[in-house]
N, CA, C and O of each residue as an XYZ file, in Angstrom:
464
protein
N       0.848     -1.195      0.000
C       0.000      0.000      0.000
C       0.887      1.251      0.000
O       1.865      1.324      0.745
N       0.490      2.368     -0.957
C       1.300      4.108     -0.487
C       1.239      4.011      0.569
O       0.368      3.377      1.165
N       2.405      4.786      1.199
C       2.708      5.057      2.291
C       1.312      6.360      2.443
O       0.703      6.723      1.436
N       1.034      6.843      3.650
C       0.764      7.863      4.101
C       1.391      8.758      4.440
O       2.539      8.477      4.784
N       1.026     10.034      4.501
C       1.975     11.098      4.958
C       1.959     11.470      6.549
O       0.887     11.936      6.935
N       2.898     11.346      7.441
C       2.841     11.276      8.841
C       2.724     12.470      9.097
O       1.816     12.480      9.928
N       3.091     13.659      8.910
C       3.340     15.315      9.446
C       3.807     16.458      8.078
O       4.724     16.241      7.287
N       3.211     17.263      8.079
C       3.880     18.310      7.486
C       3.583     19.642      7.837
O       2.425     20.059      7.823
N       4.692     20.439      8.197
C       4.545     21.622      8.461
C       6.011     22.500      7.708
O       7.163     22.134      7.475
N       5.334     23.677      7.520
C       6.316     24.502      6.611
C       7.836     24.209      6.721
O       8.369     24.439      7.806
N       8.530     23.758      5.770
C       9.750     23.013      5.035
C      10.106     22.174      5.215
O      11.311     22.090      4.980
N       9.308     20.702      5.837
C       9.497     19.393      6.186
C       7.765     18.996      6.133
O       6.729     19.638      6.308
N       8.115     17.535      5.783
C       7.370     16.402      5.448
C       7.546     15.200      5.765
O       8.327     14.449      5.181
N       6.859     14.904      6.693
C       7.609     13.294      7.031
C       6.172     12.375      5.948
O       5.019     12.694      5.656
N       6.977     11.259      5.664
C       5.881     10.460      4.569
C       6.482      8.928      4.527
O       7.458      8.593      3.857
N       5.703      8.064      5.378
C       5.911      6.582      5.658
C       6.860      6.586      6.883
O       7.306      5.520      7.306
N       7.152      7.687      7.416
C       8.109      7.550      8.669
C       9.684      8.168      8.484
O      10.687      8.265      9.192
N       9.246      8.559      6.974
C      10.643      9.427      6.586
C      10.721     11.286      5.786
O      10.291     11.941      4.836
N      11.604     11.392      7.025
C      11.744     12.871      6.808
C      12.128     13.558      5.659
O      13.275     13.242      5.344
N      11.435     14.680      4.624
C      11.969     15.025      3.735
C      11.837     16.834      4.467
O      11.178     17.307      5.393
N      12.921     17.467      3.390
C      13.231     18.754      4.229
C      13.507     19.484      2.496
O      14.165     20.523      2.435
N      13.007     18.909      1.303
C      12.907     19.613      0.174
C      11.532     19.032     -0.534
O      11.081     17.924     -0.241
N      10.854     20.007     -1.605
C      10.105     19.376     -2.278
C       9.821     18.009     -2.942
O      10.605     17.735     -3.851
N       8.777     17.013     -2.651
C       9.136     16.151     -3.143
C       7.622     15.537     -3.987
O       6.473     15.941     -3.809
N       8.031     14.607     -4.790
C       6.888     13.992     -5.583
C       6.687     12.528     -4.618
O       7.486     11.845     -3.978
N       5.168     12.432     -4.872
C       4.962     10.761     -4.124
C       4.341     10.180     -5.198
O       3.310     10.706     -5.618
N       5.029      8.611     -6.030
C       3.891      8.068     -6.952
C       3.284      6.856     -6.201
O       3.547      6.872     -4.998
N       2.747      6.105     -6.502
C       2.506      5.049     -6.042
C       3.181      3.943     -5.514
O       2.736      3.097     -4.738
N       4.715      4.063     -6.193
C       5.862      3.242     -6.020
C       7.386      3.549     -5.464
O       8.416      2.881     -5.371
N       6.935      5.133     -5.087
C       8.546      5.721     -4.858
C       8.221      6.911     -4.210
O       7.017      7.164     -4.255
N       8.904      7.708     -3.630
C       9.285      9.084     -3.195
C      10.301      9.965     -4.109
O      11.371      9.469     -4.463
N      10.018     10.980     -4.393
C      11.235     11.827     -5.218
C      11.525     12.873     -4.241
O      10.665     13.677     -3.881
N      12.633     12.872     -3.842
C      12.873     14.115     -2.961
C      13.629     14.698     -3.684
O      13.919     14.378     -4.837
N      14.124     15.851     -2.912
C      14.777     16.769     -3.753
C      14.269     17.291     -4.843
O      15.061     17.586     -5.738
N      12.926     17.516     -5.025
C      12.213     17.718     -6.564
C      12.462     19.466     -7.200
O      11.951     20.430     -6.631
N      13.210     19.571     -8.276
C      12.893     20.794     -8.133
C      12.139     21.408     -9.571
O      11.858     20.617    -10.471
N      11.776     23.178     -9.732
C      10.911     22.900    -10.743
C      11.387     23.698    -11.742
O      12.056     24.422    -11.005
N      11.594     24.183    -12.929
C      12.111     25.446    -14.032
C      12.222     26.488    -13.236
O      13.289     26.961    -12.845
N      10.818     26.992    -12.895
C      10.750     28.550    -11.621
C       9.939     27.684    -10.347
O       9.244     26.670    -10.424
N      10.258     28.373     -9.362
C      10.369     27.630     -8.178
C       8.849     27.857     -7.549
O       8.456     27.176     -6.602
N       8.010     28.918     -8.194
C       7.282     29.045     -7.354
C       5.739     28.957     -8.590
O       4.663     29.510     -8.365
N       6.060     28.136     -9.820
C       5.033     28.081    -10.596
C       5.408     26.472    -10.918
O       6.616     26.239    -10.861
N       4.489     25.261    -11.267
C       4.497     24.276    -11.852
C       4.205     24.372    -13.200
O       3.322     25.163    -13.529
N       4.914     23.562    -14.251
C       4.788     24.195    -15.370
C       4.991     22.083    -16.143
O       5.692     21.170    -15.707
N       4.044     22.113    -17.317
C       4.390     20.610    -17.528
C       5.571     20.381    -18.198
O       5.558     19.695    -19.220
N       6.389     20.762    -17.854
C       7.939     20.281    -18.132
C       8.662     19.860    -16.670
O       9.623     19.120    -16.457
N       7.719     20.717    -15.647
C       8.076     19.662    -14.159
C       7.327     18.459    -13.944
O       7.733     17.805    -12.983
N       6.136     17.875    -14.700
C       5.786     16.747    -14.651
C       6.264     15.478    -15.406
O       6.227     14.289    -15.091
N       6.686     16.070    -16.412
C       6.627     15.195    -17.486
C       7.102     14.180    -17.170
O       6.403     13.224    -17.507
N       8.099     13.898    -16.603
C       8.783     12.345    -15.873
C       7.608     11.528    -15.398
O       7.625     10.298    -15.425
N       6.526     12.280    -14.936
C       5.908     11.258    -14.147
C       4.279     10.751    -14.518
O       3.516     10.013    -13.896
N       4.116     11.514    -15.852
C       2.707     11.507    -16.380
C       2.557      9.875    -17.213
O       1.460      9.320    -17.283
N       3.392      9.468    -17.600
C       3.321      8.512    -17.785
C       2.988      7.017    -16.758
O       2.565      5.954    -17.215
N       3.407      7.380    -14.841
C       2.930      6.714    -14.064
C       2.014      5.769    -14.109
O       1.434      5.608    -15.182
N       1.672      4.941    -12.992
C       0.229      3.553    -12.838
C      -0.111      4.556    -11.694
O       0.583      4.609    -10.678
N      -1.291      5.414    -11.907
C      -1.703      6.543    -10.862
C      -3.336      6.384    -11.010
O      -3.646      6.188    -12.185
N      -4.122      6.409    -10.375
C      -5.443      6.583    -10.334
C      -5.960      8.253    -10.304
O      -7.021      8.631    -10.800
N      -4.995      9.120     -9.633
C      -5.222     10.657     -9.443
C      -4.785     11.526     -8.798
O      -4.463     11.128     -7.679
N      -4.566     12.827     -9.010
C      -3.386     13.579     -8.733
C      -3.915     14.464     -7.770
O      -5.070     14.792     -7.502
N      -2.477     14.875     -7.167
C      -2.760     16.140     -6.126
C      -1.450     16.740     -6.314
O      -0.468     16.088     -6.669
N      -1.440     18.030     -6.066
C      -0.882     18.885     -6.310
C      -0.823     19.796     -5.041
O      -2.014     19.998     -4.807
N      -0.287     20.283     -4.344
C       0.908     20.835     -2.820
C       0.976     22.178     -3.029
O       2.046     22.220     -3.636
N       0.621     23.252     -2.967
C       1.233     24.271     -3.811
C       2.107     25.178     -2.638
O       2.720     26.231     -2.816
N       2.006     24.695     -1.872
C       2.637     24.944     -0.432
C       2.066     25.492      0.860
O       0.873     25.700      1.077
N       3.058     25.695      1.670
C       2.213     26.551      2.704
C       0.960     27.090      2.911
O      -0.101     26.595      3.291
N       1.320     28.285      2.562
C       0.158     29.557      2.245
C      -0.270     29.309      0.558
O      -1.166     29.941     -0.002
N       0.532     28.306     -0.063
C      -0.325     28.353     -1.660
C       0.333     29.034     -2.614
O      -0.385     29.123     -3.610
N       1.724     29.728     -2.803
C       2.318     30.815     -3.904
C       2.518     29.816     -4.931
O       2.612     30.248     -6.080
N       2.605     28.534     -4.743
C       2.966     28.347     -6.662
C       1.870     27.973     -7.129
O       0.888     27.295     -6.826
N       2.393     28.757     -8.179
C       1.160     28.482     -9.533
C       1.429     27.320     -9.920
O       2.517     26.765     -9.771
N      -0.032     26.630    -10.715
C      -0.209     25.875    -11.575
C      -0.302     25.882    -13.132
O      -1.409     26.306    -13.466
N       0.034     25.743    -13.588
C       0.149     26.099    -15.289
C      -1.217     25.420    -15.616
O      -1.610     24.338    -15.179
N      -1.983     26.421    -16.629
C      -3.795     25.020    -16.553
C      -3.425     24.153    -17.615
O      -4.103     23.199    -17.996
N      -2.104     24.582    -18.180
C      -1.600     23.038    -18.921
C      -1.540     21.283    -18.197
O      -1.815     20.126    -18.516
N      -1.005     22.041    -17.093
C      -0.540     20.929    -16.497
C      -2.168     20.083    -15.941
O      -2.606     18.935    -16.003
N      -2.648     21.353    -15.428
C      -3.868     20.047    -15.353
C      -5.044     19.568    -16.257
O      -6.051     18.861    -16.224
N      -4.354     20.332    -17.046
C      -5.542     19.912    -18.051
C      -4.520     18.729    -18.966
O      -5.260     18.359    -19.877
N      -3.263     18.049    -19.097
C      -2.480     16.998    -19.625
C      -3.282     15.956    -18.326
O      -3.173     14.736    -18.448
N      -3.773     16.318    -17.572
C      -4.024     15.321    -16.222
C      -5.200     14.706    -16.861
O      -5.354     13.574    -17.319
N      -6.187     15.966    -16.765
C      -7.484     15.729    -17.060
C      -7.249     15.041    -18.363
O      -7.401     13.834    -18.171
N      -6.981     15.259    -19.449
C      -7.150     14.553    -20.376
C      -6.827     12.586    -19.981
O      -7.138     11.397    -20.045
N      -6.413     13.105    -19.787
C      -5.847     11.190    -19.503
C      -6.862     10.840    -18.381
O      -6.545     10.158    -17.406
N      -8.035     11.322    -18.570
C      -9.022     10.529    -17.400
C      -8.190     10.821    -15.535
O      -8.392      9.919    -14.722
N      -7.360     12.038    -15.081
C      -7.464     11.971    -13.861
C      -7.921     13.165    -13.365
O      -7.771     14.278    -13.869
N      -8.535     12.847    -12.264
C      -8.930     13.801    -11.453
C      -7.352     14.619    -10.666
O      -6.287     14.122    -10.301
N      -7.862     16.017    -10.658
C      -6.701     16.639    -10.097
C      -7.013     17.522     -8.758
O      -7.921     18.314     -9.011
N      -6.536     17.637     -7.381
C      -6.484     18.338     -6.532
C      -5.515     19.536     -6.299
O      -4.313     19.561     -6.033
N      -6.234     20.304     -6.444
C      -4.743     21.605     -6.289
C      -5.285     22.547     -5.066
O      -6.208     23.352     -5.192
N      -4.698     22.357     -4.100
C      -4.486     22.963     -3.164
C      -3.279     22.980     -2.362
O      -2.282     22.259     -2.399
N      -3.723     24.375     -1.319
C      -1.949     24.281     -0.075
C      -1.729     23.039      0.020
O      -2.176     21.969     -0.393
N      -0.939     23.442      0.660
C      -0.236     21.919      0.833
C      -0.532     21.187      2.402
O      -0.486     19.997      2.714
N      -0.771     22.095      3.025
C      -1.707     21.575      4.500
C      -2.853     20.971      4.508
O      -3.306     20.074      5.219
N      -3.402     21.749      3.365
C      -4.721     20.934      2.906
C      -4.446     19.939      1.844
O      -5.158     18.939      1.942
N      -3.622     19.935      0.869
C      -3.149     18.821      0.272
C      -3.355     17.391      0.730
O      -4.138     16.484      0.445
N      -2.400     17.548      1.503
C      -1.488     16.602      2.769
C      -2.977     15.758      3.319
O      -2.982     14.549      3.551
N      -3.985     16.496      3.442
C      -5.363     15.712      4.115
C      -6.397     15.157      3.010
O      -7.213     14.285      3.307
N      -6.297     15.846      1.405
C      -6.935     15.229      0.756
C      -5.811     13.521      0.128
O      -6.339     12.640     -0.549
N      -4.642     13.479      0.475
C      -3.632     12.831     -0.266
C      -4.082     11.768      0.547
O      -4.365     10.753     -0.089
N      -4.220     11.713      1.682
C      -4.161     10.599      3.220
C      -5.124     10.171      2.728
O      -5.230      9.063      2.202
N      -6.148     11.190      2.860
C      -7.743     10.306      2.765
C      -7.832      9.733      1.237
O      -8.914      9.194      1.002
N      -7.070      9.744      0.353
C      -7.606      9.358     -1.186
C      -6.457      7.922     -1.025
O      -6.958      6.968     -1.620
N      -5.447      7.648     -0.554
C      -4.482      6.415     -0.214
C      -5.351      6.117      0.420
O      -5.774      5.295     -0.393
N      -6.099      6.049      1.280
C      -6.720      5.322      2.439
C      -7.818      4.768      1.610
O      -8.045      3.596      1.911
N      -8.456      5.158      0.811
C      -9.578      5.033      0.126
C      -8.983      3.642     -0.595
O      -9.765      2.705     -0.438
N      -7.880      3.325     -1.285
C      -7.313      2.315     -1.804
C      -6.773      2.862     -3.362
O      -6.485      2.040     -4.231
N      -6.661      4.539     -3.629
C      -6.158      5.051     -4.751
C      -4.896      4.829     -5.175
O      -4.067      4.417     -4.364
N      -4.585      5.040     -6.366
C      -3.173      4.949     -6.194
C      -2.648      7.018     -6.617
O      -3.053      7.645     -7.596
N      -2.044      7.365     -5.910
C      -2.412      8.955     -5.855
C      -0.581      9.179     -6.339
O       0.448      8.586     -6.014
N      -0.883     10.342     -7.254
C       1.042     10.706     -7.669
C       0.263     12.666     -7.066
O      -0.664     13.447     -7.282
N       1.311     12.511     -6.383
C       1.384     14.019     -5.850
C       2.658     14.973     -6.061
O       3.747     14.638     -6.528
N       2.276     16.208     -5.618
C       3.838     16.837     -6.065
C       3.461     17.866     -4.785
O       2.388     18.426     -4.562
N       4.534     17.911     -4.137
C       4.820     18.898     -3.124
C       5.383     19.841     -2.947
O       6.592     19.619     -2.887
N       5.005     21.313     -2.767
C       5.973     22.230     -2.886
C       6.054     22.570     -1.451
O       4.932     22.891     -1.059
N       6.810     22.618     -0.650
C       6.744     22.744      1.454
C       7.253     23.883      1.808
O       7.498     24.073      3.000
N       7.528     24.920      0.804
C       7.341     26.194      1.838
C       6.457     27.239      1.231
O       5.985     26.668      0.248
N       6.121     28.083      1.259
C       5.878     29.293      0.999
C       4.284     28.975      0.511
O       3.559     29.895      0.131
């Protein structure tokens, strides 16, 4: 089963019992830490592209803290097309739709941005 995410508060994330302290992606099968993006505070689909190809049931998206990065409506609309549902919110609130959609039995690819 995905791990769950244990804690997150502004510039750390613990997720399955392990601490991350940079942005990171969760797919169904791995953790990406260290994630970083073209501009740091917009997602743009040239920061996904590695992972759109995934075994994902549906996405969420972190935009941080208080929420400053943008989403490109490219990016979710490359989602939407391929049949997934997309969540874009902070990342506090993220973090609670991500838990409850793993728990559900999803398989969820997320992207985290943990500060700002």
């Amino acid at each position: 089963m995905q791990p769950t995410i244990d804690h997150y508060d502004f510039g750390v994330i613990v997720v399955g019992g392990r601490e991350y302290r940079s942005d990171i992606v969760i797919t169904p099968t791995r953790v990406v830490d260290n994630w970083w993006r073209v501009e740091g505070h917009r997602l743009q689909i040239a920061d996904v592209r590695d992972f759109i190809a995934e075994d994902y049931d549906v996405v969420v998206i972190g935009t941080g803290y208080n929420g400053y990065m943008r989403v490109d409506r490219e990016v979710i609309e490359e989602f939407r097309r391929r049949g997934k549902n997309v969540f874009v919110e902070n990342s506090r609130r993220a973090v609670e739709v991500y838990n409850e959609l793993v728990k559900s039995g999803l398989k969820v690819l997320a992207f985290f941005h943990l500060t700002c």
